[in-house]
C-alpha positions in Angstrom: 155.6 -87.2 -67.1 159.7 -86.9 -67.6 160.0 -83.2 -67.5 157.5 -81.5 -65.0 156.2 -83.1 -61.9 152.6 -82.5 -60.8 150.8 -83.1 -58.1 147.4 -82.2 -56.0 147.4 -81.9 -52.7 144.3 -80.3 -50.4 143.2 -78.3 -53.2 146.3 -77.2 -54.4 148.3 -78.1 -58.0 151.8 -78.1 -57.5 154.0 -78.0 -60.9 157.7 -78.1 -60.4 159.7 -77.8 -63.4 162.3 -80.9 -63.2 165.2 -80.6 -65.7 168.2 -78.4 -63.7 170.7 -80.0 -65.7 169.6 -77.6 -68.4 168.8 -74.8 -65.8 164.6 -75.9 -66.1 164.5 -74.3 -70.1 161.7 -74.8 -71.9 162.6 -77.8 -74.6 159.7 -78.4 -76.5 159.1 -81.5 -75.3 158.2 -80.1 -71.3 156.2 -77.1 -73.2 153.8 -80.4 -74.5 154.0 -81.7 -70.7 153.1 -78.3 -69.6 150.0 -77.8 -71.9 149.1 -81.2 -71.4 148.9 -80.7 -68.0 147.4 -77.2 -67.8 144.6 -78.2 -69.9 143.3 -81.1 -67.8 143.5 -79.3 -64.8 141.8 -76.4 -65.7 138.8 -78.6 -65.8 139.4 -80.3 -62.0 137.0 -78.5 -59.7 139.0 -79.9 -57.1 141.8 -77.5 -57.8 141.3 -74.5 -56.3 144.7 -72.8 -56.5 148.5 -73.5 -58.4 151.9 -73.3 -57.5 154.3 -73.4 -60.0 158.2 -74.0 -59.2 161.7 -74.8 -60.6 163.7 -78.0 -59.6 167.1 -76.9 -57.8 168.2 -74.1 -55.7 169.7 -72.4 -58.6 167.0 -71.6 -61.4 163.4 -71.3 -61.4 163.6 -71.6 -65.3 166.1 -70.0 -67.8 163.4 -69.4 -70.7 164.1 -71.4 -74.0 166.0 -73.9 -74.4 168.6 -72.3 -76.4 171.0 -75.4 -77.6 167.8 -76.6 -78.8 167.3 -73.6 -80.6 170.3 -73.5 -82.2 169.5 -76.4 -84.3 166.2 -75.4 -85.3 164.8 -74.1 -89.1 163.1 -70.4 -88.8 159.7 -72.4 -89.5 160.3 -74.5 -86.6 161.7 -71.5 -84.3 158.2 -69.8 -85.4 156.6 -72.8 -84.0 158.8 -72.9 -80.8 157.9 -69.5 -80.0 154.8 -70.0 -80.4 154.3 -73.2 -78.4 156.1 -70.8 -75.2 153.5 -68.3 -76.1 150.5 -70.6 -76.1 151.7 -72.0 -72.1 152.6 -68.9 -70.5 148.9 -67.7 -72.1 147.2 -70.5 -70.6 149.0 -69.8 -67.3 147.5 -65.9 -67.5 144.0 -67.5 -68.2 143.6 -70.3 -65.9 140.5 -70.5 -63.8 142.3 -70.1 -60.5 144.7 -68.1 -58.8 148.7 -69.4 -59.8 151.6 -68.9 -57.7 155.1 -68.6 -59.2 157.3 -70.2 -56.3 160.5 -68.5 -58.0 163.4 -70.6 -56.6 166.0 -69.2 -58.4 167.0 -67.1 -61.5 163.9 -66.5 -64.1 165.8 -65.0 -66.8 163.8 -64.1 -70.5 160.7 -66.9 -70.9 161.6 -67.9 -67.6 160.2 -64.3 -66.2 157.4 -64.5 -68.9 156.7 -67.6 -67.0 156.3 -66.1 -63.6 154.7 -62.8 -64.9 151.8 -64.9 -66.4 151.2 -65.9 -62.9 148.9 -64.1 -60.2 151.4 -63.4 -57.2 155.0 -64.1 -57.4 157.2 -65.4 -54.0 161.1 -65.3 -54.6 163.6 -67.6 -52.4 166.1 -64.4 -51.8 169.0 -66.1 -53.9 166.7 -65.4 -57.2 167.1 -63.0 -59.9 164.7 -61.7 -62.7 165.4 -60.2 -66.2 164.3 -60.2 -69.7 167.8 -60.8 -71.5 166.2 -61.3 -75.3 167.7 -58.2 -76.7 171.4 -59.6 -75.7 170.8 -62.4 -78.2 169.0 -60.1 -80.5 165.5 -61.1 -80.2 162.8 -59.7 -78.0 160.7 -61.4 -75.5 158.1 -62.4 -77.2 155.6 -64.3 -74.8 154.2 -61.6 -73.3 157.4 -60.0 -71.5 156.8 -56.7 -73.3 153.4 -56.1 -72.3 153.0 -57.7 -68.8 156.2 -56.6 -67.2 155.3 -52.5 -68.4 152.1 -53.2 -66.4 153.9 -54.7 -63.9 156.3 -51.9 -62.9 155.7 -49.2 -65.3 156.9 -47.9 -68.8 160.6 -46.3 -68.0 161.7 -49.4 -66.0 160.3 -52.3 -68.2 162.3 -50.6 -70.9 165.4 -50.0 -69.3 165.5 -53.7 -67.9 164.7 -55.1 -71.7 166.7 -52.6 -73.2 169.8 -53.5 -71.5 168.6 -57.0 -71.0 169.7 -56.3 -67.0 169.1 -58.2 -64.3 167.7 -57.7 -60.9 168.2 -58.9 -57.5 165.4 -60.4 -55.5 165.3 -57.7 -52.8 165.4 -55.1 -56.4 162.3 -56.9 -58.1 160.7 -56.7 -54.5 161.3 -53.0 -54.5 160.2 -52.4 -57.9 156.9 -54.1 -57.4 157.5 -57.5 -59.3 157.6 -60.0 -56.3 155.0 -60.1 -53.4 157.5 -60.9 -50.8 161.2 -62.7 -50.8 162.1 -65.3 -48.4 165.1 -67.4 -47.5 165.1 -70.4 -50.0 164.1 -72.9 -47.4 160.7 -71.6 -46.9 160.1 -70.6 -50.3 157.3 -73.8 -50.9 156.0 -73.1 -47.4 155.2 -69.5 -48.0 153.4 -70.5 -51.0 151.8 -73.5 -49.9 149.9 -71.4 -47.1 149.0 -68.8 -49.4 147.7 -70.8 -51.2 146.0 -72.5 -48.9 144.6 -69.0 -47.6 143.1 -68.6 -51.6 141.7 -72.5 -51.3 139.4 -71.7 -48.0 137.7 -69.3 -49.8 134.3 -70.1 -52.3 136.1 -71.4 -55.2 133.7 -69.5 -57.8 133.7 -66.5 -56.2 138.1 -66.7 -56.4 137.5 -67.9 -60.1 135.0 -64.9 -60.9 137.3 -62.3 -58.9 140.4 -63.3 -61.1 138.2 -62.8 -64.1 137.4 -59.8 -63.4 140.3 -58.1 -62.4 142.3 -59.8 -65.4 139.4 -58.4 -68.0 138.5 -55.6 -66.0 142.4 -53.9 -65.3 142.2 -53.9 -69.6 139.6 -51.7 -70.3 138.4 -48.3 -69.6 136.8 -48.0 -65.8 133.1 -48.1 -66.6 133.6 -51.6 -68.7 135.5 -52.6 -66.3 133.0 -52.1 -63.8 130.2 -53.6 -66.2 132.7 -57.0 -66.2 132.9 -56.9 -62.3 129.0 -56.5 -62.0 128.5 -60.0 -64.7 131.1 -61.6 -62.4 129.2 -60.8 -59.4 126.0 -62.1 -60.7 127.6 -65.5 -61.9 128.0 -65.8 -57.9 124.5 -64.7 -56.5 122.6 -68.3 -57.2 125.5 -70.5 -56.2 125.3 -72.4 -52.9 128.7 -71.2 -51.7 127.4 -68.2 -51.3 124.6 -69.8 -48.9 126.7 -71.1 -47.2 128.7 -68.4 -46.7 125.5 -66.3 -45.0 124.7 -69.7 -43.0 128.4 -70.3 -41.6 128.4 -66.1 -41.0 125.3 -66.4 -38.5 126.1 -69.8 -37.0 129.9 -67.7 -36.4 131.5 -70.9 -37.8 134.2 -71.4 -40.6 132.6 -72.4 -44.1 132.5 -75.4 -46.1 132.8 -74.5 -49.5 132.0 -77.0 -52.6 132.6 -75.1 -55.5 128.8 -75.3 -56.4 
């Protein structure tokens, strides 16, 4: 592929967004590279967890690509939109836990981006906003709903109201980012979380993220209904066998995904 660069490695996807000449936006043709990819892995049982990341040490991704844009009908904006709507989408809902590796700034689709993922590690140089409203527009790939859940009601508006942006160490404080590191150990914080996530019975990870994602949506008593589904999907599987068996012989697990 020319515009994303993906690779597995011990159970792990690794996506790394590869056009910092145009700060890693999101042309159209890298959206279709992104699907693309996305789709066909979310049927690899090998893959067991995802780390996505921006090329550079400047920008994990600036959102659309804007000069593109520019030169676009409203049909075909409509369509744009829509095609950044449909990724980050697929990024919320795929099987296994994601990882934003955020490398840089993520600045309106960019954040969308990472917000779509499960757990978010800064490098300490990054920055986070939803700028939309500057270029009159809102965000309008999820930004509005995910980053109120995110950090609350009263900040998500202020930060898309003003279109302001935060500091690393800020985004840490207000609950967006799991931890910030220095830049050059960025990949190797997420590479062993996410090797933590791929020692784990893959179903069981799969069924958990389903059920917090569906079950943080409704009332509590669905929500407990969708946990209890999820925990039956796991009962007949042989990773959970094996789980028992490696408990009493006090050894580590080997997991198959079956």
């Amino acid at each position: 592929m020319e515009w994303i660069e993906a690779k597995v490695e011990g159970h792990i996807g690794y996506i790394s967004l590869k056009r910092k000449e145009a700060a890693n936006a999101l042309s159209q043709a890298m959206l279709r590279e992104f699907m693309t990819q996305l789709k066909e892995w979310s049927f690899n049982k090998e893959i067991r967890a995802v780390i996505i990341t921006g090329d550079g040490e400047k920008v994990f991704c600036a959102g659309a690509d804007l000069r593109e844009r520019k030169e676009m009908t409203e049909k075909e904006v409509h369509q744009a939109v829509a095609s950044i709507r449909e990724t980050v989408n697929l990024i919320h809902d795929f099987p296994v836990p994601v990882i934003a590796a955020i490398n840089g700034a993520a600045i309106g689709g960019g954040l969308e981006l990472a917000l779509a993922c499960d757990i978010r590690i800064a490098a300490v140089n990054a920055k986070v906003g939803l700028s939309e409203t500057t270029l009159g527009i809102i965000p309008g790939a999820g930004g509005t709903q995910r980053l109120a859940r995110e950090i609350g009601l009263q900040r998500a508006k202020q930060l898309i109201f003003t279109g302001d942006t935060l500091t690393a160490d800020q985004a840490y404080e207000w609950g967006l980012l799991l931890k910030v590191v220095p830049f050059n150990q960025l990949m190797q914080e997420a590479t062993e979380l996410a090797g933590k996530i791929a020692q784990n019975g893959p179903i069981a990870v799969k069924q958990a993220k389903f059920a917090i994602n569906h079950g943080t949506e409704v009332d509590l008593v669905t929500g407990l209904a969708i946990e209890k589904n999820s925990y039956e999907v796991v009962i007949p599987t042989k990773d959970r066998l094996e789980g028992l068996q490696a408990f009493k012989e006090k050894r580590k697990p080997q997991y198959k995904g079956e």
